[in-house]
C-alpha positions as a Markdown table, in Angstrom:
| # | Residue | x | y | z |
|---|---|---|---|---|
| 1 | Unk | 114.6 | 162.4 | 57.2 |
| 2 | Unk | 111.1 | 161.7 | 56.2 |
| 3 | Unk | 108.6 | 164.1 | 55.9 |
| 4 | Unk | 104.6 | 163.5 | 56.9 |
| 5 | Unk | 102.0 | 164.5 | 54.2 |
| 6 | Unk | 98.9 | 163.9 | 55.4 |
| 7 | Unk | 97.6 | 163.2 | 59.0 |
| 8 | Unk | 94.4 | 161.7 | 60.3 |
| 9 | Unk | 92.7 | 160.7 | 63.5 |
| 10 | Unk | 90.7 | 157.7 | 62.9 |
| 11 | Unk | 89.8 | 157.2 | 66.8 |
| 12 | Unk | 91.2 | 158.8 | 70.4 |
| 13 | Unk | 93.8 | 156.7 | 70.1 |
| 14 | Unk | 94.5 | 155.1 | 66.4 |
| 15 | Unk | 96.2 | 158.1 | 63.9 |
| 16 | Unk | 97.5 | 157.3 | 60.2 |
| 17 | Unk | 100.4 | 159.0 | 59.2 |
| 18 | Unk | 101.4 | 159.2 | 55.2 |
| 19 | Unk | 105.2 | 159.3 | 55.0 |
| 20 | Unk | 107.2 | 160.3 | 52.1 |
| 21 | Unk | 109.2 | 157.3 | 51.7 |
| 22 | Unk | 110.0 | 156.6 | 47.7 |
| 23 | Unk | 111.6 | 153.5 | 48.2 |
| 24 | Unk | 109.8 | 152.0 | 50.7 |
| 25 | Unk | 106.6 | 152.9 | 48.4 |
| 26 | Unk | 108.2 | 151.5 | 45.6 |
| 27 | Unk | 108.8 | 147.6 | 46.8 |
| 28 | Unk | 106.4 | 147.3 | 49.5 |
| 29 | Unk | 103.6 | 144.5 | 49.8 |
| 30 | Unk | 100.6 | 143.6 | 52.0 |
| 31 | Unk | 101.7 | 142.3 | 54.7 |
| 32 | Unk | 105.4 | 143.7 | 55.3 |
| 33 | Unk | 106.5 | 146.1 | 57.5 |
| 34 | Unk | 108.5 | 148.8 | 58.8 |
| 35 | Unk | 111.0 | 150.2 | 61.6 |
| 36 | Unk | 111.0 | 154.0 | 62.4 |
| 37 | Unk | 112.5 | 156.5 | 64.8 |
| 38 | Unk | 111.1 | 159.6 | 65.6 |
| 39 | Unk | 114.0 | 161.0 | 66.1 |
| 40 | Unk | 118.1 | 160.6 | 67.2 |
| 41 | Unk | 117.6 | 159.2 | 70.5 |
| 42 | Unk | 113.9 | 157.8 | 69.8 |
| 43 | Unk | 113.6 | 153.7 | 70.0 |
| 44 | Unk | 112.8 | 151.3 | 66.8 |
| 45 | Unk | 109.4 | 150.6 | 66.6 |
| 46 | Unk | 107.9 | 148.3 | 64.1 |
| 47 | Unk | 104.3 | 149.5 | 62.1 |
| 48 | Unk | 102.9 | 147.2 | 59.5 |
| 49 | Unk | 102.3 | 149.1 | 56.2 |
| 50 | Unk | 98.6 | 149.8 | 55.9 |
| 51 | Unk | 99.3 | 151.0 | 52.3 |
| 52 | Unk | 101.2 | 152.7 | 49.3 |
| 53 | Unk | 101.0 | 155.3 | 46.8 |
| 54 | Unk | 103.5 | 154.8 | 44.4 |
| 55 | Unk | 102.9 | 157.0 | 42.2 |
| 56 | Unk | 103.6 | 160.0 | 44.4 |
| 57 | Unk | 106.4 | 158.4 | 47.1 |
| 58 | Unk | 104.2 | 157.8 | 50.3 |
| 59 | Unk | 103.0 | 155.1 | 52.7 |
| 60 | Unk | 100.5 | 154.7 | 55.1 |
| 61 | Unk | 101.2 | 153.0 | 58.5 |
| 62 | Unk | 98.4 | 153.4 | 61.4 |
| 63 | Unk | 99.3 | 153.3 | 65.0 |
| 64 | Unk | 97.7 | 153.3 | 68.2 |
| 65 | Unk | 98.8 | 155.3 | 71.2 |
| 66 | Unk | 100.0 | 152.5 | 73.6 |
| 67 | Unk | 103.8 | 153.4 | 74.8 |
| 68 | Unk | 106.2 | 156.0 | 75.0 |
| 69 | Unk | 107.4 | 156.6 | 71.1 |
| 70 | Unk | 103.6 | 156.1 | 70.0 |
| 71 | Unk | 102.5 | 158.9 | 72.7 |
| 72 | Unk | 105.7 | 161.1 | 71.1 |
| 73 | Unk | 104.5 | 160.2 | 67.3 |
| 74 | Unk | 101.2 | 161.4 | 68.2 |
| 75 | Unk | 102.1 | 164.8 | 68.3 |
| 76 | Unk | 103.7 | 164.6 | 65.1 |
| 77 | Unk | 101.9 | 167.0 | 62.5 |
| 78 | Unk | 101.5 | 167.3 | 58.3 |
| 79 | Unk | 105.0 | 168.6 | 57.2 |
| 80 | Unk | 107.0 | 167.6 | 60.3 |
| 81 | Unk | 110.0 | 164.6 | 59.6 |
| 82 | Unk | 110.4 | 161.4 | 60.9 |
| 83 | Unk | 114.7 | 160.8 | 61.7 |
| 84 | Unk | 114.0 | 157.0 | 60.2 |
| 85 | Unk | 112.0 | 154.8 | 58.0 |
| 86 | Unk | 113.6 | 151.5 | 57.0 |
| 87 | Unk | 111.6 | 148.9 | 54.6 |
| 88 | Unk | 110.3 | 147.0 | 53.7 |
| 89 | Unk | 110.7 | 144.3 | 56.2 |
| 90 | Unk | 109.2 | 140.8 | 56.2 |
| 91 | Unk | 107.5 | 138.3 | 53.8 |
| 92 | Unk | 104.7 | 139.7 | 51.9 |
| 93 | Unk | 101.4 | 138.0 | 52.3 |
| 94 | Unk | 100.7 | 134.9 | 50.2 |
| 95 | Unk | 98.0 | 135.8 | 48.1 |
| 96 | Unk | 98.6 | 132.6 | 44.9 |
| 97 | Unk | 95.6 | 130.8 | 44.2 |
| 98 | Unk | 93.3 | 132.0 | 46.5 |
| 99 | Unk | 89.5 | 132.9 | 45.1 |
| 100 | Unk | 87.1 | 132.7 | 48.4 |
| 101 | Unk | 89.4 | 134.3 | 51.8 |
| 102 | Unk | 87.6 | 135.6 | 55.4 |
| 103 | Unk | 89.6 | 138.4 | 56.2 |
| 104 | Unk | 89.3 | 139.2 | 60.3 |
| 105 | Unk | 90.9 | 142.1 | 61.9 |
| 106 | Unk | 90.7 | 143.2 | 65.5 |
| 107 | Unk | 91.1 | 146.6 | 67.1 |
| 108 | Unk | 94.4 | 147.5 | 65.9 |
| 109 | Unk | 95.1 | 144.7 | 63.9 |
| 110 | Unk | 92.5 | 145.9 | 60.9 |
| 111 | Unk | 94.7 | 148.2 | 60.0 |
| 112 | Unk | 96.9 | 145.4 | 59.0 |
| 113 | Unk | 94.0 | 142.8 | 57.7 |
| 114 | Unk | 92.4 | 146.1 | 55.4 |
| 115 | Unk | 95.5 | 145.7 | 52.5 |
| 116 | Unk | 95.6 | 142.4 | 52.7 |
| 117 | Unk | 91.8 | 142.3 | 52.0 |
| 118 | Unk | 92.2 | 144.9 | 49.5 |
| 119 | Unk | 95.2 | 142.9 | 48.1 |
| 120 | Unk | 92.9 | 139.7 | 47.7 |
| 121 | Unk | 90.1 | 142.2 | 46.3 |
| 122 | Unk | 92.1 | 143.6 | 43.5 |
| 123 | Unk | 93.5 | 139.7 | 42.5 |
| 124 | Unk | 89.9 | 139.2 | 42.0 |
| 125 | Unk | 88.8 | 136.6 | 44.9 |
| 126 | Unk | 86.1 | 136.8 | 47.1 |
| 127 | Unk | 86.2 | 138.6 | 50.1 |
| 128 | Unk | 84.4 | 138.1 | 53.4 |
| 129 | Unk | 85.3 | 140.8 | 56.1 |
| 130 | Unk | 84.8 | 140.3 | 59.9 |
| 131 | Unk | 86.3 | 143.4 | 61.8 |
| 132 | Unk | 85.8 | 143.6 | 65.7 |
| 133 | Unk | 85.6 | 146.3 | 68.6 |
| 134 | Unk | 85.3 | 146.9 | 72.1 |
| 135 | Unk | 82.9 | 149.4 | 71.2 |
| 136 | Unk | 81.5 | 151.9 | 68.4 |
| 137 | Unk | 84.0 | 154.4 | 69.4 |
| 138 | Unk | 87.0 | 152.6 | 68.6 |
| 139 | Unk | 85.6 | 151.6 | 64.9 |
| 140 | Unk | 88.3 | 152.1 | 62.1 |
| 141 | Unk | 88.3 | 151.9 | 58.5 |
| 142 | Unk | 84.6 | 150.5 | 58.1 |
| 143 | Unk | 84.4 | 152.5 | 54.4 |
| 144 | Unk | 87.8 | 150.9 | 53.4 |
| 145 | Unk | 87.1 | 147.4 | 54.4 |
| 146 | Unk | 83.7 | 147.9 | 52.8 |
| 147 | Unk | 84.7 | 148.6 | 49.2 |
| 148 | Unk | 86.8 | 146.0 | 49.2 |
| 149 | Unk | 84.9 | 143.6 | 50.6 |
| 150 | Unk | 81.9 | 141.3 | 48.9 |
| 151 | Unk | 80.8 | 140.9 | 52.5 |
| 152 | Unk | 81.1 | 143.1 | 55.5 |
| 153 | Unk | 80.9 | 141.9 | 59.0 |
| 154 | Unk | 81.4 | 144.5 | 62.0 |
| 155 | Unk | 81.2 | 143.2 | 65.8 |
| 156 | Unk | 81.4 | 145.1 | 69.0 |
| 157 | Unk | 81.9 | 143.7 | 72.0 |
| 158 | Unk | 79.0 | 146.2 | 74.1 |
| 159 | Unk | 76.7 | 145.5 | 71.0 |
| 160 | Unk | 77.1 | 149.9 | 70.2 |
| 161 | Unk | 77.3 | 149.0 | 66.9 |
| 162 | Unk | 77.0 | 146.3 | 64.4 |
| 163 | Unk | 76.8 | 142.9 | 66.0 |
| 164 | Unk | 76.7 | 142.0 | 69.3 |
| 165 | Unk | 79.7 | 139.8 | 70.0 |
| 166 | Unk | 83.6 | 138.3 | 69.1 |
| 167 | Unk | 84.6 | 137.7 | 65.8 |
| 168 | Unk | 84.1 | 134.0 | 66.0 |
| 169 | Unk | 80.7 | 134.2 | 66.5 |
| 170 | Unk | 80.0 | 135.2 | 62.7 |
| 171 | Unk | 83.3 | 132.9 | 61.2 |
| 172 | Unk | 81.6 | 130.1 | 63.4 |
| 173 | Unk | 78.2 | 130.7 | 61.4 |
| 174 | Unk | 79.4 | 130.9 | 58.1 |
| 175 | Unk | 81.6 | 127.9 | 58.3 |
| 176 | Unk | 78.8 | 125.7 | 60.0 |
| 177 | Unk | 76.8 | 127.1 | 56.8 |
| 178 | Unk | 78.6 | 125.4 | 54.4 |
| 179 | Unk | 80.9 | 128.5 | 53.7 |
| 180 | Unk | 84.0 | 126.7 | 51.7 |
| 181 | Unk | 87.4 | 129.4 | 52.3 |
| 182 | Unk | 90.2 | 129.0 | 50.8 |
| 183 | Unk | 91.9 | 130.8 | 53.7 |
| 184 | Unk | 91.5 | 132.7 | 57.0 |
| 185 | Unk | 93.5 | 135.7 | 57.6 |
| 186 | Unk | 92.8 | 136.5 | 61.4 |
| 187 | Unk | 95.3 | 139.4 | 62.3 |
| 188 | Unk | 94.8 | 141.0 | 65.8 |
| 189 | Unk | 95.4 | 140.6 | 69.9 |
| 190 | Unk | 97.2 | 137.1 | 70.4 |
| 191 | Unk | 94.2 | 135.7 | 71.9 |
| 192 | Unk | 92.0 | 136.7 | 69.1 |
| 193 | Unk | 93.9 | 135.1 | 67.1 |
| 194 | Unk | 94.0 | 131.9 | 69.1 |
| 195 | Unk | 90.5 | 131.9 | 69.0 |
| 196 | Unk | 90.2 | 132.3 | 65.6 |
| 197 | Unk | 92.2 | 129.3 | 64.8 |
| 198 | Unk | 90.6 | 127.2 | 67.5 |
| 199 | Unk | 86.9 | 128.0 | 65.4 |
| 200 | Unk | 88.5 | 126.6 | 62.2 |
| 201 | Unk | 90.0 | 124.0 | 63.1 |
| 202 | Unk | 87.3 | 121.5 | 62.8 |
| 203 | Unk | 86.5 | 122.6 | 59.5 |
| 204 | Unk | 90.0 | 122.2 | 58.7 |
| 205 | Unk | 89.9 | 125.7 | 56.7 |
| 206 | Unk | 93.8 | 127.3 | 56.4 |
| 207 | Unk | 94.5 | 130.1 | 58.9 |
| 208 | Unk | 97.2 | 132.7 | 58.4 |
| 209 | Unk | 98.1 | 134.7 | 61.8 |
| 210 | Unk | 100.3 | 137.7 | 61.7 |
| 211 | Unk | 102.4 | 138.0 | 64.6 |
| 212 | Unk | 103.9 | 141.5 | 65.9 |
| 213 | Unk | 106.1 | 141.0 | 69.1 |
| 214 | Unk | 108.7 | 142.8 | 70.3 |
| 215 | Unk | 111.7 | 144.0 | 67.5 |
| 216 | Unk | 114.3 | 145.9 | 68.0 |
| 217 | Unk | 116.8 | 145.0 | 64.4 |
| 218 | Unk | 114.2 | 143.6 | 62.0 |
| 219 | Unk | 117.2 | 141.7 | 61.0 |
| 220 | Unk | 116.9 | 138.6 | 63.0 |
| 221 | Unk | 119.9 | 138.9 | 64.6 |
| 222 | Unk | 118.5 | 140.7 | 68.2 |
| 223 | Unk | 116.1 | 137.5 | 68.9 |
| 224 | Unk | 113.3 | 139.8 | 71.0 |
| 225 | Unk | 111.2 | 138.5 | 68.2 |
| 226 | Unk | 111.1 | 135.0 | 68.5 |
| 227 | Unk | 108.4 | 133.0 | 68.7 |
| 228 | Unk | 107.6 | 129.0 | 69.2 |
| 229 | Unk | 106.0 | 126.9 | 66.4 |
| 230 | Unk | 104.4 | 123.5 | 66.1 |
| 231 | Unk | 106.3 | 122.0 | 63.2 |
| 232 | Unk | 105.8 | 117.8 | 62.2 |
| 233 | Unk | 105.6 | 117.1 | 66.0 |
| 234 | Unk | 108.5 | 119.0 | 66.9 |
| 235 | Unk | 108.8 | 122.9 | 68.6 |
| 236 | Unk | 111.4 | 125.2 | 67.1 |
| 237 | Unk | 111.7 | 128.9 | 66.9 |
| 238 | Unk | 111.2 | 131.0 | 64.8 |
| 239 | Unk | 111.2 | 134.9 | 64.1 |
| 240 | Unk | 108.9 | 137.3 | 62.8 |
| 241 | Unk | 111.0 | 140.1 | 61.4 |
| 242 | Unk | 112.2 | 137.4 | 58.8 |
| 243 | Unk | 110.0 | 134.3 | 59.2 |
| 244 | Unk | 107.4 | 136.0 | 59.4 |
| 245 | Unk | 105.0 | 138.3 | 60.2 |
| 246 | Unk | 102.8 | 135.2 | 58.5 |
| 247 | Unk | 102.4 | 132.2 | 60.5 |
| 248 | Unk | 100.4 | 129.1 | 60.0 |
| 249 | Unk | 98.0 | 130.0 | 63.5 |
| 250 | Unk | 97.9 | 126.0 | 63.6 |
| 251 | Unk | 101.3 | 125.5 | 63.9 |
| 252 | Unk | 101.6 | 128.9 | 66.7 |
| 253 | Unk | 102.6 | 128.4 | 70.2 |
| 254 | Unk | 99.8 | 131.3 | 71.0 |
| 255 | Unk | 100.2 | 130.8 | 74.8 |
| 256 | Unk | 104.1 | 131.0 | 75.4 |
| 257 | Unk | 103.3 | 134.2 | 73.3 |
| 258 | Unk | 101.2 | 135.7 | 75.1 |
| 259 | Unk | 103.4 | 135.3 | 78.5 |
| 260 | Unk | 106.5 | 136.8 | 76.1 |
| 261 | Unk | 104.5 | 139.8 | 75.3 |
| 262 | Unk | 103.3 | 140.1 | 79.4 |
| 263 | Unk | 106.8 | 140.3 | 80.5 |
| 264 | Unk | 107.3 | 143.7 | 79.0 |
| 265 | Unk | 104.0 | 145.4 | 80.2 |
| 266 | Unk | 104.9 | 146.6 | 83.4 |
| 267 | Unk | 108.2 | 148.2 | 81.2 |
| 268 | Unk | 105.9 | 149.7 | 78.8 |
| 269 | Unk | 103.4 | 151.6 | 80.9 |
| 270 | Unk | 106.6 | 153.3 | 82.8 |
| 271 | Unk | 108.1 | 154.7 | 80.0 |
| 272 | Unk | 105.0 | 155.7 | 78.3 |
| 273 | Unk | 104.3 | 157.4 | 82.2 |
| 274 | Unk | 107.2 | 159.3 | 81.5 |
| 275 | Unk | 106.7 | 160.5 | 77.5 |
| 276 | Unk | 103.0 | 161.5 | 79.4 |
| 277 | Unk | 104.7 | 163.4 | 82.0 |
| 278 | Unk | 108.0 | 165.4 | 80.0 |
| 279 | Unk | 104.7 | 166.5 | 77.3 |
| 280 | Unk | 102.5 | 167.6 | 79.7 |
| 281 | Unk | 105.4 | 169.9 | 80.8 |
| 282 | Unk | 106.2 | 171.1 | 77.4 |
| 283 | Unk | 102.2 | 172.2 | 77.3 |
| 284 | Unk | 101.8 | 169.7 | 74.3 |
């Protein structure tokens, strides 16, 4: 079991948990993930870790209320337990030899991109965040991303706050501009990060994607993760638990994706119907 330490609401629908996970703590890296349970007869669900603190046992993960276990989680409070917490999964993020990186994160997806930009931050490169909303209500982890950032970029899509606009709009500028990364980090909604690749491209600037589809082992074995790269001409699969979650977004079959992860929707909403329905009548 796993205990919760601290709890915080970063929007209606985003929370960040602290779990007392020693281990896990001790070996994670930007980038890498893990699979919980909420309890016996909950699901697996994978949550990138969105940080560590070593020295006293914990780690952060942020989720947003989407589907049935993430409606259930919600209600979990400071001091309450968590049946499972296995970690860290996944290849770390590649951070070698990089000095000038544009880190992007959308919606949900910053809370992925902010220790990989803190990662790059603390090996001493330069750092140019670009985080993106459909609105100023939704806006997470601004302070965060600005302390580790040289630059800050924050875009809404309504214009409530920040810039007016997508996240290309800005990555678009500053590459036109003569801006020379070493690397794009673009972690987010599929298409986001379709787009993203598509605005480097002609510049011919380095793009890491991180890809979260469904998992159910984190082993590899189940498959559910798999997705379709671009590799010397030819297509071959691939999966994220192990491969991944870091793919080249060049090489990304962002389309077949995208139909993979609309194939489960209709799934999704139903069950999280029902976790809706079976709190409302426990007057949670």
């Amino acid at each position: 079991m796993y205990r919760i330490v601290r709890r915080r609401e970063l929007n209606p629908s985003m929370i960040q948990l602290e779990v007392e996970a020693p281990l896990v703590a001790r070996k994670a890296k930007p980038g890498q993930f893990i699979i919980l349970r909420v309890d016996e007869e909950g699901e697996r669900i994978p949550l990138t870790i969105a940080g560590t603190k070593p020295e006293e046992g914990t780690v952060k993960i942020i989720f947003q209320v989407v589907g049935a276990t993430t409606e259930q989680l919600k209600f979990k409070m400071e001091g309450d337990f968590l049946q499972d917490f296995a970690g860290p999964l996944g290849r770390p993020t590649e951070l070698e030899g990089k000095k000038n990186v544009c880190i992007i994160g959308g919606g949900a997806g910053c809370a992925i991109a902010m220790p990989v930009a803190e990662a790059f931050h603390a090996r001493g490169a330069k750092v140019t965040s670009i985080i993106g909303f459909r609105n100023k209500d939704l806006l997470i982890l601004e302070d965060e991303f600005r302390a580790c950032s040289d630059r800050l970029i924050v875009m809404t899509d309504d214009g409530s706050y920040g810039r007016h606009g997508n996240v290309t709009i800005p990555l678009k500028e500053m590459l036109e501009a003569g801006d020379n990364f070493d690397l794009v980090v673009a972690i987010g909604p599929l298409i986001m990060m379709k787009f993203v690749t598509l605005a480097a491209k002609p510049f011919g600037v380095p793009v890491t994607v991180s890809m979260n589809p469904i998992m159910i082992d984190g082993t590899g074995m189940c498959g559910g993760c798999r997705i379709t790269l671009v590799e010397d001409g030819k297509r071959v699969t691939r999966f994220a638990c192990v491969d991944g979650p870091d793919f080249d977004g060049y090489q990304v079959d962002f389309d077949e994706a995208m139909s993979r992860g609309r194939m489960y929707a209709d799934f999704e909403h139903h069950a999280y119907e029902q976790a809706c329905n079976l709190f409302e009548k426990e007057g949670k």
